[in-house]
C-alpha positions, 0 to 999 in steps of 0.5 A, a space after each residue: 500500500 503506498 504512502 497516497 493511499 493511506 492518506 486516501 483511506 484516512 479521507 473518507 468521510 461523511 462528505 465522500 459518503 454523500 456525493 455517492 448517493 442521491 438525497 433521500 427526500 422525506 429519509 433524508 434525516 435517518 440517511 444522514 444519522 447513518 452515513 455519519 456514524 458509519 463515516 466515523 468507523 470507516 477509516 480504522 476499519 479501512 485500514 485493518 481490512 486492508 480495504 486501503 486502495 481506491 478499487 477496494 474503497 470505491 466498490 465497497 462504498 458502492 456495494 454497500 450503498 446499494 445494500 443499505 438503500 443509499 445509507 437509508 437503512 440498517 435493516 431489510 425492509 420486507 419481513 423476513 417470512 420469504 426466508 423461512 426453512 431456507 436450510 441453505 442459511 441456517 434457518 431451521 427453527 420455525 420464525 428464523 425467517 423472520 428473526 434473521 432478516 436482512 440487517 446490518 449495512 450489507 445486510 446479513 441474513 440468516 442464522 448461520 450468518 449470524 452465528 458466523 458473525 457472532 464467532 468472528 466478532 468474538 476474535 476480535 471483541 471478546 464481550 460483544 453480544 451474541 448475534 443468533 440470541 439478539 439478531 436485532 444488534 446488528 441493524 445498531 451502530 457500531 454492529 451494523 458497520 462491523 458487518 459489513 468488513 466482516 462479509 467483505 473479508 469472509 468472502 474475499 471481496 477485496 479481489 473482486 475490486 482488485 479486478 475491478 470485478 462488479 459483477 462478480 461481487 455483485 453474485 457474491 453479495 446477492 446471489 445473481 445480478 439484482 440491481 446490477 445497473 444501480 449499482 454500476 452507477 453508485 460504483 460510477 459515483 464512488 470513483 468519481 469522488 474518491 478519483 476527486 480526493 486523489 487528484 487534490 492528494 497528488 495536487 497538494 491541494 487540501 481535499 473538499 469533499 462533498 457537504 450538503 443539508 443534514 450534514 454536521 462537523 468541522 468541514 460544515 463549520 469552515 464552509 460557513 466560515 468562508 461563507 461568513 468571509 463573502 459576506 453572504 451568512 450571518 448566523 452562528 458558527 455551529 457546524 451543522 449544515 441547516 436550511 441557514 447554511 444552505 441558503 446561504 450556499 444558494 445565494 452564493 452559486 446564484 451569485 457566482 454563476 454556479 448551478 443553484 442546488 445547495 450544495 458544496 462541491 468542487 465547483 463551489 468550493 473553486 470558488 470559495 478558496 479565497 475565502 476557506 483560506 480567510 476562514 482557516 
């Protein structure tokens, strides 16, 4: 792994985790409370997976964005019933159908799986609860997020994306070629805002990633410093992208000739640069 890709895996963030997926309308509050607590997990995680290289990254963010509905959800939304006497996942006790849905952000299923998980959670946290007597941990943070290095290494995923292999992966994870078009343009997405960090690494230029409404933490609050620095928002500093900070950003765009959506990407942040270096 090169010296660039360990700072790559150390850059992926809640901004990168947003420019992958469209905005979840009436989810959009539940999808940005995942995307931030599955963000804060990644970078270690990255790291002692060795899913440490823009392949690895970009196809396991895709994957798992298409499993978890664009980071809306952290559990199956059908009930579970259609994998009821399944042998082929362990499901041998009336109700396992049920009991083991789809959960996590890869979503697990099975009582196998769970008892798999539960096994290999133990190597490495030896307190952790039991995932066959509480399957329903594993749609909770920091479970949820386990899971999902826990399939990806258990399967050997990272060849798949070595190989820049989507379909393969895809059998991997659901069998077959559900949704495989969705998840070719999340992978689409996925490299072109890891493919953005990379060329501001090689640049030396500081990274930007990707901020928009519902988003919250220190990038948030530089970008409401620089728009504070233009002159176009006059609230309080409080890190937290709000209908404030994102009418603000309107503002600024309409002002600047950029697209009016509100949101903070490269373009925008082009044009802000004075002004982040005023803020810093």
């Amino acid at each position: 792994m090169s010296s660039l890709d360990q700072r790559l895996a150390a850059r992926i963030d809640a901004g990168v985790l947003s420019a992958i997926v469209p905005r979840a309308g009436a989810r959009a509050g539940q999808q940005a409370a995942i995307i931030n607590k599955f963000a804060a997990m990644l970078s270690p995680l990255l790291d002692r997976f060795q899913v440490d290289t823009a392949l690895r990254i970009e196809h396991m963010l895709a994957q798992t964005a298409h499993e978890s509905d664009s980071f809306c959800t952290t559990e199956e939304y059908a009930s579970g019933a259609a994998y009821e006497g399944r042998a082929d996942l362990g499901n041998n006790k009336p109700g396992d159908g049920k009991r083991f849905k789809g959960r996590g952000l890869i979503q697990l299923t099975g009582r196998s799986n769970y008892a798999r998980f539960t096994t290999w959670m133990r190597a490495i946290i030896s307190d952790c609860p039991d995932f066959v007597a509480n399957p329903e941990l594993v749609a909770e943070f920091p479970w949820a997020a386990w899971s999902v290095f826990f399939f990806w290494s258990e399967h050997g995923l990272n060849a798949y994306a070595d190989r820049d292999d989507l379909l393969g992966a895809t059998r991997v994870i659901n069998g077959g070629r559900n949704g495989l078009a969705a998840r070719a343009a999340l992978l689409a997405k996925a490299k072109s805002a890891i493919g953005a960090l990379q060329a501001d690494g090689i640049s030396g230029r500081q990274a930007y990633a990707v901020l928009r409404r519902g988003m919250s933490g220190e990038r948030v609050g530089s970008l409401q410093q620089a728009l504070a620095a233009a002159g176009f928002y006059s609230l309080a500093i409080d890190e937290d992208f709000g209908p404030g900070t994102e009418n603000a950003l309107k503002l600024f765009q309409r002002a600047r000739g950029l697209t009016v959506d509100g949101i903070a990407g490269r373009e925008t942040f082009a044009a802000l640069d004075p002004y982040l270096a005023k803020a810093a």
